[in-house]
Short mmCIF file of the C-alpha atoms (twelve columns), coordinates in Angstrom:
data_MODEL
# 
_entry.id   MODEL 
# 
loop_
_atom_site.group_PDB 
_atom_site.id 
_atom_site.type_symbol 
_atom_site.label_atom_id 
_atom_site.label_alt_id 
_atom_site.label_comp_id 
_atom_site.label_asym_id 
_atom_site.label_seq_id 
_atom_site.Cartn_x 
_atom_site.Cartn_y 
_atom_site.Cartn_z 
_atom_site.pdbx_PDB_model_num 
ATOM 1   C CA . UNK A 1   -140.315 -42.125 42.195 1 
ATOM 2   C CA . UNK A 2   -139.559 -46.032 42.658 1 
ATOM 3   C CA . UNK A 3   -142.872 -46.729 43.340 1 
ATOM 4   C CA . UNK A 4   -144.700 -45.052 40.181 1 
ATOM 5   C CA . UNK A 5   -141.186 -46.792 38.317 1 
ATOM 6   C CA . UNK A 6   -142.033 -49.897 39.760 1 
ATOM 7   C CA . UNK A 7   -146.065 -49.775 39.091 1 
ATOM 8   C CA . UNK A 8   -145.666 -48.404 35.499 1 
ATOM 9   C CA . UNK A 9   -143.384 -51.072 34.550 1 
ATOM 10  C CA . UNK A 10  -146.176 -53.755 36.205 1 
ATOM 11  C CA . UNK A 11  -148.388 -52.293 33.662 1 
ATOM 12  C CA . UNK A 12  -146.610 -52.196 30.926 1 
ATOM 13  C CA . UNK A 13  -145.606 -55.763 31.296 1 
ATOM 14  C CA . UNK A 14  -149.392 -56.340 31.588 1 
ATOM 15  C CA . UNK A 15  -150.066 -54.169 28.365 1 
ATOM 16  C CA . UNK A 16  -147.290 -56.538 26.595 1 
ATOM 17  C CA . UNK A 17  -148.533 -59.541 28.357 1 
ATOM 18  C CA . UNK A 18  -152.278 -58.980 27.161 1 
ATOM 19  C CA . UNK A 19  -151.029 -57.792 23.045 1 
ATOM 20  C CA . UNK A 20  -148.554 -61.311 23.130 1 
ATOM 21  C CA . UNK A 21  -151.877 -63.578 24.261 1 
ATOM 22  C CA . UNK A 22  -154.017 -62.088 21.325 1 
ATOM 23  C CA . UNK A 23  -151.108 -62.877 18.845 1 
ATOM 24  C CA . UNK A 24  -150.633 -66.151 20.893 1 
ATOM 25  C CA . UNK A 25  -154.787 -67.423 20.313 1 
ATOM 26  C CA . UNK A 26  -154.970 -67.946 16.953 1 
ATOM 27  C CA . UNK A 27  -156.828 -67.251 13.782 1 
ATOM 28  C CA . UNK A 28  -160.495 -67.743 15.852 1 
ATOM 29  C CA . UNK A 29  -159.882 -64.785 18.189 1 
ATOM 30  C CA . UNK A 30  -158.371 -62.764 14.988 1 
ATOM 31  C CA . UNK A 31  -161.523 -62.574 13.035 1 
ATOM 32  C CA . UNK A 32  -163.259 -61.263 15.946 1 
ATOM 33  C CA . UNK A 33  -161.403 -58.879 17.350 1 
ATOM 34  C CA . UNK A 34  -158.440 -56.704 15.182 1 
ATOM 35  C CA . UNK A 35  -155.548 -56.293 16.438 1 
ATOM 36  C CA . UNK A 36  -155.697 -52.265 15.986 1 
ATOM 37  C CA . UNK A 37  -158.646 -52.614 18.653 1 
ATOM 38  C CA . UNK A 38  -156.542 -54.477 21.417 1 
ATOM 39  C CA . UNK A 39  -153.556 -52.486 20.893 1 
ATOM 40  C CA . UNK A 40  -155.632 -49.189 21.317 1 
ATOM 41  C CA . UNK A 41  -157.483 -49.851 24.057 1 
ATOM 42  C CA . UNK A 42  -154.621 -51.674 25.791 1 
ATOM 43  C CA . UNK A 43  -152.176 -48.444 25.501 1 
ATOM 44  C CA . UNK A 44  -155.219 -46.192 26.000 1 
ATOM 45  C CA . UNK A 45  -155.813 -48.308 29.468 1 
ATOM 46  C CA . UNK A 46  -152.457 -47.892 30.250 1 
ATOM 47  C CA . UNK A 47  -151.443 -44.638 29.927 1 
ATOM 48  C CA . UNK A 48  -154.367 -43.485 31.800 1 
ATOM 49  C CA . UNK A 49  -153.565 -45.798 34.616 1 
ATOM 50  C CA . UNK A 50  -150.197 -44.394 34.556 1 
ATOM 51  C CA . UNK A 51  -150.841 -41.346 35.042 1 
ATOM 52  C CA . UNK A 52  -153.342 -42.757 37.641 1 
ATOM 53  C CA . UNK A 53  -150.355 -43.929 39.446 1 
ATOM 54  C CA . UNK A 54  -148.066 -40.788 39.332 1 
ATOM 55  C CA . UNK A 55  -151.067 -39.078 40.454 1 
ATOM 56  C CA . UNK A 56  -151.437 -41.013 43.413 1 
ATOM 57  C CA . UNK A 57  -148.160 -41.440 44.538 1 
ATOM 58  C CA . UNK A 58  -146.912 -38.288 44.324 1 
ATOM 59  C CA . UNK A 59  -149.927 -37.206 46.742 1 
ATOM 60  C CA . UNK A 60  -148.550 -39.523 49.400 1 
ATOM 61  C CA . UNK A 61  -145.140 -38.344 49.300 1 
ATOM 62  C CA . UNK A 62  -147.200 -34.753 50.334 1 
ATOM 63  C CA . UNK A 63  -148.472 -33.965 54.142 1 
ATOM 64  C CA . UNK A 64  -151.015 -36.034 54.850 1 
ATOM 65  C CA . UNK A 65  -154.117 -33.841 55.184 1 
ATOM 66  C CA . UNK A 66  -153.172 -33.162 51.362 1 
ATOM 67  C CA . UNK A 67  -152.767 -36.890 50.678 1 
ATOM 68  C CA . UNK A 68  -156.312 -37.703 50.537 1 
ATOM 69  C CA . UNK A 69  -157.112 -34.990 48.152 1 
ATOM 70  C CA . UNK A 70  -155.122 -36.431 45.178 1 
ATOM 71  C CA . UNK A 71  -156.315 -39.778 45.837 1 
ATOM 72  C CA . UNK A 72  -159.674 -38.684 45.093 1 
ATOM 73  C CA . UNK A 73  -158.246 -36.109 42.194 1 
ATOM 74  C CA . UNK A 74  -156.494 -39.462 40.574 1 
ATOM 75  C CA . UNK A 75  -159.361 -41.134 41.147 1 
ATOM 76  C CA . UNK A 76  -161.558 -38.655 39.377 1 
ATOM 77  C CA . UNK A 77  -159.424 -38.299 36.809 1 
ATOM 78  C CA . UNK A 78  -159.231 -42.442 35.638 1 
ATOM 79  C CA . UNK A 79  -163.043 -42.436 36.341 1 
ATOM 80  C CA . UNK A 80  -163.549 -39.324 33.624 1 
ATOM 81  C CA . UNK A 81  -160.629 -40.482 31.283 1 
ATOM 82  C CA . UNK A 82  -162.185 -44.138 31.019 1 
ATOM 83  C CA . UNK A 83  -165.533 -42.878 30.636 1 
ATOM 84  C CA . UNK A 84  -164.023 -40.778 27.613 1 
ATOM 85  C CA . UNK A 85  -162.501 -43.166 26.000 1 
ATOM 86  C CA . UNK A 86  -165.664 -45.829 26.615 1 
ATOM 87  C CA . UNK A 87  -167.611 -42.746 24.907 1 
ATOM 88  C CA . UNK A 88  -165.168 -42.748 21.956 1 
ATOM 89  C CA . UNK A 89  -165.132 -46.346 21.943 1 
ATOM 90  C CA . UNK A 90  -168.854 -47.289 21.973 1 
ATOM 91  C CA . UNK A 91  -170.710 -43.887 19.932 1 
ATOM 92  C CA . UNK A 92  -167.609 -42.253 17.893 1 
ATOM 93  C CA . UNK A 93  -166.211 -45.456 16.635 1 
ATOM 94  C CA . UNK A 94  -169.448 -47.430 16.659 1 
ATOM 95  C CA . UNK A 95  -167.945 -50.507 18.339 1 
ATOM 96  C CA . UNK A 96  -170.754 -52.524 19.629 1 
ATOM 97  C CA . UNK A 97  -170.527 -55.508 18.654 1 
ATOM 98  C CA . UNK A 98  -170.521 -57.868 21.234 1 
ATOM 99  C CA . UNK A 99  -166.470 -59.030 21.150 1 
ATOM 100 C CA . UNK A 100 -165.818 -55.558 20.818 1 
ATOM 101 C CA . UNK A 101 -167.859 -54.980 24.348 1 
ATOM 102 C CA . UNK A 102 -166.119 -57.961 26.011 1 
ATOM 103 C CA . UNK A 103 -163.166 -56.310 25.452 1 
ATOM 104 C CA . UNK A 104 -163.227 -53.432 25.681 1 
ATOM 105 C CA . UNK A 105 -164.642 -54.402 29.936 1 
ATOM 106 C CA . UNK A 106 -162.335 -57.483 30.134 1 
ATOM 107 C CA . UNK A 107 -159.473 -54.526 29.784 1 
ATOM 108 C CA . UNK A 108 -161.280 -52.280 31.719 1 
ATOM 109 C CA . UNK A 109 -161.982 -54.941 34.714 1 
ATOM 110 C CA . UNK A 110 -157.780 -55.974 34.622 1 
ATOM 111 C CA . UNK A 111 -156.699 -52.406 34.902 1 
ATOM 112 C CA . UNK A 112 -158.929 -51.181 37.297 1 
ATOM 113 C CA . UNK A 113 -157.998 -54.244 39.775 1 
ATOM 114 C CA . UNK A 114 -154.329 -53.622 39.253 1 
ATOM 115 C CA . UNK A 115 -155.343 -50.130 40.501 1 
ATOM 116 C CA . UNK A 116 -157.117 -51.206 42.821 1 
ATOM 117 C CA . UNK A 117 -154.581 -54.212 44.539 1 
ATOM 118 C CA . UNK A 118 -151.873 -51.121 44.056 1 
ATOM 119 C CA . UNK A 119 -153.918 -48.355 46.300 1 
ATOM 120 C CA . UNK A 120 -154.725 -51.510 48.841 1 
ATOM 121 C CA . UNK A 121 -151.194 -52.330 49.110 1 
ATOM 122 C CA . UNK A 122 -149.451 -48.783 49.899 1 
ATOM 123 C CA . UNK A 123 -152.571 -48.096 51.985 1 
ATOM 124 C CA . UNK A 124 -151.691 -51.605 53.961 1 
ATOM 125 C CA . UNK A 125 -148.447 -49.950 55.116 1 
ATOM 126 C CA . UNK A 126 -149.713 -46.524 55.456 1 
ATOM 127 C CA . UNK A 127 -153.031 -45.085 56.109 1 
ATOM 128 C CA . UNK A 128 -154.658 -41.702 54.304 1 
# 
């Protein structure tokens, strides 16, 4: 329970970090991208890498023939949500321009190598 604690407050402080350097930029970022956008896809990121996490780490607290099995189910389950929400993002709310793109994979890139640095650094100390 520390663990997915300690890892959801990581990226929430990311989330936070991310929203305070878009108000931080200036006017020039501002008319490209809104600030409804970032916000969204920010909390949308992190929820579903939160729940990512909890996934995950309540798998390794279970036997270990289990453990890989919800590694791969959390896994899944970011891969599916993020495709989702790239579905909503790009056809249902017709966001293609091309800041809208950048950001929407310059979020995508950041929380998916906080995922990944998290999974390499519990699997350092202990193996599936």
């Amino acid at each position: 329970m520390k663990q997915i604690f300690r890892s959801s407050l990581c990226l929430i402080i990311i989330s936070v970090v991310i929203i305070a350097a878009y108000l931080f930029l200036g006017n020039w970022i501002k008319e490209w991208i809104s600030f409804f956008n970032i916000v969204f896809l920010t909390l949308a990121f992190c929820i579903v890498n939160i729940t990512f996490i909890a996934i995950f780490y309540i798998g390794q607290k279970k036997h270990s023939h289990i453990q890989t099995s919800y590694t791969l189910a959390g896994i899944t389950a970011k891969f599916l949500i993020e495709l989702f929400i790239a579905l909503a993002w790009f056809l249902i709310g017709k966001k293609t321009s091309i800041p809208s793109v950048i950001l929407f994979f310059i979020l995508y890139l950041s929380f998916t190598l906080f995922s990944i640095s998290m999974i390499l650094k519990t699997l350092r100390n202990k193996s599936l």
